[in-house]
C-alpha positions in Angstrom: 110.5 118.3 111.8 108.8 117.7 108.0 112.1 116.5 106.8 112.7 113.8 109.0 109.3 111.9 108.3 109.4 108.9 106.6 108.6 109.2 102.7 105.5 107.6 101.4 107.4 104.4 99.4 103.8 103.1 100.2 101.9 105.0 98.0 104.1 105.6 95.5 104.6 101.9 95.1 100.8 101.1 94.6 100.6 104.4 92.2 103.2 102.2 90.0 101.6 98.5 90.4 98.0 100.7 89.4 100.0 101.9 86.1 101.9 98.7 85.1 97.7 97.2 85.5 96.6 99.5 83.8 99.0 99.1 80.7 99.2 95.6 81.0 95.0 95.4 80.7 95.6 98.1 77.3 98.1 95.9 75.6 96.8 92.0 76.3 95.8 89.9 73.2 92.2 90.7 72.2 90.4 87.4 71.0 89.2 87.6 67.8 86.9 85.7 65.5 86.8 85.8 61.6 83.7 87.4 60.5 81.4 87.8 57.0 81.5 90.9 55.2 80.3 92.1 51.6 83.3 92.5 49.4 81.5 94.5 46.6 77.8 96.4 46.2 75.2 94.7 45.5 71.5 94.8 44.6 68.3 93.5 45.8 68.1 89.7 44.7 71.7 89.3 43.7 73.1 85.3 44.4 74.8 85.4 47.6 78.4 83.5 46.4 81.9 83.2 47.8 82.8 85.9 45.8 80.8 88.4 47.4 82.1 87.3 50.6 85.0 89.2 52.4 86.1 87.3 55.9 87.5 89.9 58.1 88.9 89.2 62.2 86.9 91.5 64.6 86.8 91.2 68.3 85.2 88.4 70.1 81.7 89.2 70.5 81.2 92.1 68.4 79.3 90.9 65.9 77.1 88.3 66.3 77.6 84.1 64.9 76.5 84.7 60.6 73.5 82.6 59.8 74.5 80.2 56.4 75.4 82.3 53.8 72.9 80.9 50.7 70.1 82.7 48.9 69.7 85.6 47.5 69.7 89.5 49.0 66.9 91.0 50.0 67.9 94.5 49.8 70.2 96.6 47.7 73.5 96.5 50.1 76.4 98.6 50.3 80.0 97.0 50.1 81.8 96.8 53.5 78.9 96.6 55.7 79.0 93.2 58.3 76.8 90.0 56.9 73.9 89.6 59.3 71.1 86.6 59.4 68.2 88.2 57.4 70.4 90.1 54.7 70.1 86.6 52.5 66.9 84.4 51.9 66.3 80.9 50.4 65.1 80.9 47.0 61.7 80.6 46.9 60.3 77.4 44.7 57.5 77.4 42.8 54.0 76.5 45.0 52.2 73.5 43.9 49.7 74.0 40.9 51.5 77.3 39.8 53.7 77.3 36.5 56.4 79.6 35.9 57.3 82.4 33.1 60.2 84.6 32.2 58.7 88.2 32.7 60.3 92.0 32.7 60.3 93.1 36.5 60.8 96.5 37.5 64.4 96.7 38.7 65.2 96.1 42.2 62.2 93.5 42.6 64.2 91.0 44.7 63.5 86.9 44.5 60.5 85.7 47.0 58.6 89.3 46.2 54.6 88.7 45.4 53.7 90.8 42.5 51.2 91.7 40.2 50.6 91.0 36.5 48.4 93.0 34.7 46.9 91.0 31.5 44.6 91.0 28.4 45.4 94.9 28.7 44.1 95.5 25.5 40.9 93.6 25.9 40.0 93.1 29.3 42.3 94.0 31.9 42.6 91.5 34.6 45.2 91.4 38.0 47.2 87.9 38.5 49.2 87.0 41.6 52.4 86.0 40.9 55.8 85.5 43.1 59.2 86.0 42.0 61.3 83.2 42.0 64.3 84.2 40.9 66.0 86.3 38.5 66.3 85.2 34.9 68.4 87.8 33.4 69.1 92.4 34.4 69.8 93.8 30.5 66.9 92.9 28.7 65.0 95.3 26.6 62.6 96.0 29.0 65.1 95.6 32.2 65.1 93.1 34.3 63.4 89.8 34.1 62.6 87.0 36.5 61.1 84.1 36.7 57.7 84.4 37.5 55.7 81.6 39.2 51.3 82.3 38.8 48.7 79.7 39.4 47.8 77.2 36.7 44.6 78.7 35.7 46.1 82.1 34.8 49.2 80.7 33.6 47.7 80.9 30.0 46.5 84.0 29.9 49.6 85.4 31.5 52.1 83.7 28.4 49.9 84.8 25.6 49.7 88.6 27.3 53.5 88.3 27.3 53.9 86.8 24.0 52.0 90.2 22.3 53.8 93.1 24.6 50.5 93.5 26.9 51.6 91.9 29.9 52.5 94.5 32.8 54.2 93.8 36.1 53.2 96.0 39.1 55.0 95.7 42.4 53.8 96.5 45.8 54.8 97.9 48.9 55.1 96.6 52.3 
Protein backbone atom coordinates (compact mmCIF):
# COMPACT_ATOMS: atom_id res chain seq x y z
CA UNK A 1 0.00 0.00 0.00
CA UNK A 2 1.48 3.72 -1.47
CA UNK A 3 0.20 5.27 1.64
CA UNK A 4 1.92 3.42 4.13
CA UNK A 5 5.55 4.03 2.71
CA UNK A 6 7.76 6.04 4.53
CA UNK A 7 7.94 9.80 3.17
CA UNK A 8 11.09 11.05 1.77
CA UNK A 9 12.21 13.42 4.96
CA UNK A 10 15.59 12.51 3.20
CA UNK A 11 15.32 14.40 0.23
CA UNK A 12 13.34 16.95 1.17
CA UNK A 13 15.87 17.80 3.87
CA UNK A 14 18.86 18.09 1.45
CA UNK A 15 16.43 20.03 -1.11
CA UNK A 16 16.32 22.65 2.01
CA UNK A 17 20.22 22.53 3.17
CA UNK A 18 20.88 23.06 -1.01
CA UNK A 19 18.60 26.36 -0.70
CA UNK A 20 19.74 27.78 2.67
CA UNK A 21 23.63 27.19 0.49
CA UNK A 22 22.56 28.57 -2.05
CA UNK A 23 21.23 31.87 -0.34
CA UNK A 24 23.70 31.98 2.05
CA UNK A 25 26.55 32.00 -1.05
CA UNK A 26 24.07 35.13 -2.70
CA UNK A 27 24.11 37.18 0.37
CA UNK A 28 27.90 36.78 1.96
CA UNK A 29 30.05 40.03 2.11
CA UNK A 30 31.70 40.62 -1.19
CA UNK A 31 35.43 42.02 -0.62
CA UNK A 32 35.91 45.12 -2.09
CA UNK A 33 38.80 47.46 -2.84
CA UNK A 34 38.67 51.25 -3.52
CA UNK A 35 39.45 51.96 -6.96
CA UNK A 36 40.53 55.24 -9.41
CA UNK A 37 38.05 56.67 -11.52
CA UNK A 38 37.83 60.08 -13.72
CA UNK A 39 35.51 62.40 -11.96
CA UNK A 40 35.01 64.80 -14.95
CA UNK A 41 35.98 64.76 -18.99
CA UNK A 42 38.96 65.40 -19.92
CA UNK A 43 41.25 66.06 -22.91
CA UNK A 44 44.30 64.72 -24.40
CA UNK A 45 47.31 66.23 -22.23
CA UNK A 46 45.27 67.49 -19.37
CA UNK A 47 47.45 67.31 -15.69
CA UNK A 48 46.40 64.24 -14.08
CA UNK A 49 45.44 65.91 -10.30
CA UNK A 50 43.45 64.81 -7.20
CA UNK A 51 40.71 66.64 -8.52
CA UNK A 52 40.17 64.59 -11.49
CA UNK A 53 40.26 61.64 -9.31
CA UNK A 54 37.01 59.95 -8.15
CA UNK A 55 37.85 56.74 -5.67
CA UNK A 56 35.02 54.41 -5.99
CA UNK A 57 34.69 50.49 -3.99
CA UNK A 58 34.37 47.72 -6.68
CA UNK A 59 34.72 44.05 -6.10
CA UNK A 60 38.00 42.43 -5.30
CA UNK A 61 39.67 41.69 -8.44
CA UNK A 62 37.66 43.41 -10.93
CA UNK A 63 39.72 45.91 -11.91
CA UNK A 64 43.23 45.61 -11.86
CA UNK A 65 46.05 47.44 -8.99
CA UNK A 66 46.13 51.55 -10.71
CA UNK A 67 49.63 52.40 -11.76
CA UNK A 68 50.71 56.09 -9.88
CA UNK A 69 48.46 58.53 -10.89
CA UNK A 70 51.13 61.47 -12.25
CA UNK A 71 51.48 62.89 -15.79
CA UNK A 72 49.46 63.99 -18.13
CA UNK A 73 46.59 62.09 -20.37
CA UNK A 74 47.27 60.71 -23.28
CA UNK A 75 43.94 60.61 -24.90
CA UNK A 76 40.75 62.68 -24.71
CA UNK A 77 38.75 60.60 -21.85
CA UNK A 78 35.36 60.35 -21.02
CA UNK A 79 34.25 61.01 -17.27
CA UNK A 80 33.25 57.83 -15.34
CA UNK A 81 35.44 55.37 -17.14
CA UNK A 82 37.98 53.20 -14.55
CA UNK A 83 41.83 54.71 -14.33
CA UNK A 84 44.04 52.18 -15.96
CA UNK A 85 48.18 52.19 -16.21
CA UNK A 86 48.72 53.71 -19.62
CA UNK A 87 45.84 56.36 -19.58
CA UNK A 88 48.56 58.94 -17.78
CA UNK A 89 52.37 59.46 -18.89
CA UNK A 90 55.34 61.26 -17.31
CA UNK A 91 56.10 64.55 -18.61
CA UNK A 92 58.48 64.43 -21.08
CA UNK A 93 61.75 66.88 -20.32
CA UNK A 94 63.52 68.53 -22.63
CA UNK A 95 66.59 66.18 -24.48
CA UNK A 96 69.91 67.38 -24.04
CA UNK A 97 71.14 70.16 -26.64
CA UNK A 98 67.36 71.08 -27.51
CA UNK A 99 65.91 74.47 -26.29
CA UNK A 100 62.31 75.09 -25.76
CA UNK A 101 59.56 77.60 -27.18
CA UNK A 102 55.97 78.52 -26.62
CA UNK A 103 54.26 77.50 -29.91
CA UNK A 104 50.27 77.24 -31.12
CA UNK A 105 49.56 73.36 -31.39
CA UNK A 106 46.64 72.12 -33.05
CA UNK A 107 44.19 71.15 -30.34
CA UNK A 108 44.26 67.77 -28.94
CA UNK A 109 48.16 67.47 -29.47
CA UNK A 110 48.88 65.79 -26.01
CA UNK A 111 52.45 66.30 -24.04
CA UNK A 112 55.36 63.77 -25.22
CA UNK A 113 53.81 63.97 -29.05
CA UNK A 114 56.83 64.54 -31.76
CA UNK A 115 55.71 67.19 -34.19
CA UNK A 116 56.66 69.17 -36.93
CA UNK A 117 57.48 72.88 -37.38
CA UNK A 118 57.32 74.27 -40.58
CA UNK A 119 59.71 77.52 -40.85
CA UNK A 120 61.08 80.39 -43.00
CA UNK A 121 57.59 79.75 -44.85
CA UNK A 122 57.86 82.77 -46.59
CA UNK A 123 61.45 82.32 -47.74
CA UNK A 124 62.50 78.98 -47.64
CA UNK A 125 60.42 76.45 -46.16
CA UNK A 126 62.20 74.10 -44.06
CA UNK A 127 60.66 70.91 -41.57
CA UNK A 128 62.06 70.89 -37.79
CA UNK A 129 61.54 68.13 -35.29
CA UNK A 130 60.21 69.10 -32.24
CA UNK A 131 58.48 67.22 -29.13
CA UNK A 132 55.82 68.57 -27.03
CA UNK A 133 56.63 69.03 -23.56
CA UNK A 134 53.91 70.22 -22.14
CA UNK A 135 51.09 72.50 -22.51
CA UNK A 136 51.66 76.22 -21.95
CA UNK A 137 48.26 77.65 -22.21
CA UNK A 138 44.33 76.26 -24.53
CA UNK A 139 42.70 79.94 -25.36
CA UNK A 140 45.21 81.68 -27.20
CA UNK A 141 44.54 83.29 -30.51
CA UNK A 142 45.65 80.69 -32.49
CA UNK A 143 44.42 77.74 -29.85
CA UNK A 144 46.38 75.97 -28.03
CA UNK A 145 50.00 76.33 -27.16
CA UNK A 146 52.72 74.20 -25.73
CA UNK A 147 55.88 74.13 -25.01
CA UNK A 148 57.90 73.07 -27.69
CA UNK A 149 61.34 71.51 -27.17
CA UNK A 150 63.63 71.50 -31.01
CA UNK A 151 67.39 71.02 -31.26
CA UNK A 152 69.74 73.84 -30.69
CA UNK A 153 70.64 74.45 -34.20
CA UNK A 154 67.08 75.08 -35.29
CA UNK A 155 66.11 76.70 -32.21
CA UNK A 156 66.83 80.06 -33.97
CA UNK A 157 65.24 79.80 -36.90
CA UNK A 158 62.24 78.26 -35.16
CA UNK A 159 61.85 81.76 -32.62
CA UNK A 160 62.28 84.21 -35.36
CA UNK A 161 59.60 82.16 -37.68
CA UNK A 162 57.35 82.51 -34.57
CA UNK A 163 58.17 85.89 -33.80
CA UNK A 164 56.74 87.09 -37.62
CA UNK A 165 53.47 84.71 -37.78
CA UNK A 166 55.27 82.08 -40.27
CA UNK A 167 55.90 79.33 -38.09
CA UNK A 168 53.41 76.28 -38.63
CA UNK A 169 53.02 73.19 -36.51
CA UNK A 170 52.07 69.92 -38.30
CA UNK A 171 51.16 66.82 -36.29
CA UNK A 172 51.45 63.31 -37.32
CA UNK A 173 49.77 60.13 -37.06
CA UNK A 174 50.70 56.99 -35.55
Amino acid sequence: MYWLTRPPYLRRTAAVLILVGAVAWEVRPVPTELRPYLAIAVEAGTEVTEDLVEWREVAAGVIPEPAELSGHFVASLPAGIPLFAGLAAPEPTIPDGWWALEVPIPTGTPPGSRVRLVVDVRLEPRVVPGLVIRLVGTDGIDGPTALVAVPESEAGPAAASLADGSLRTLVGGG
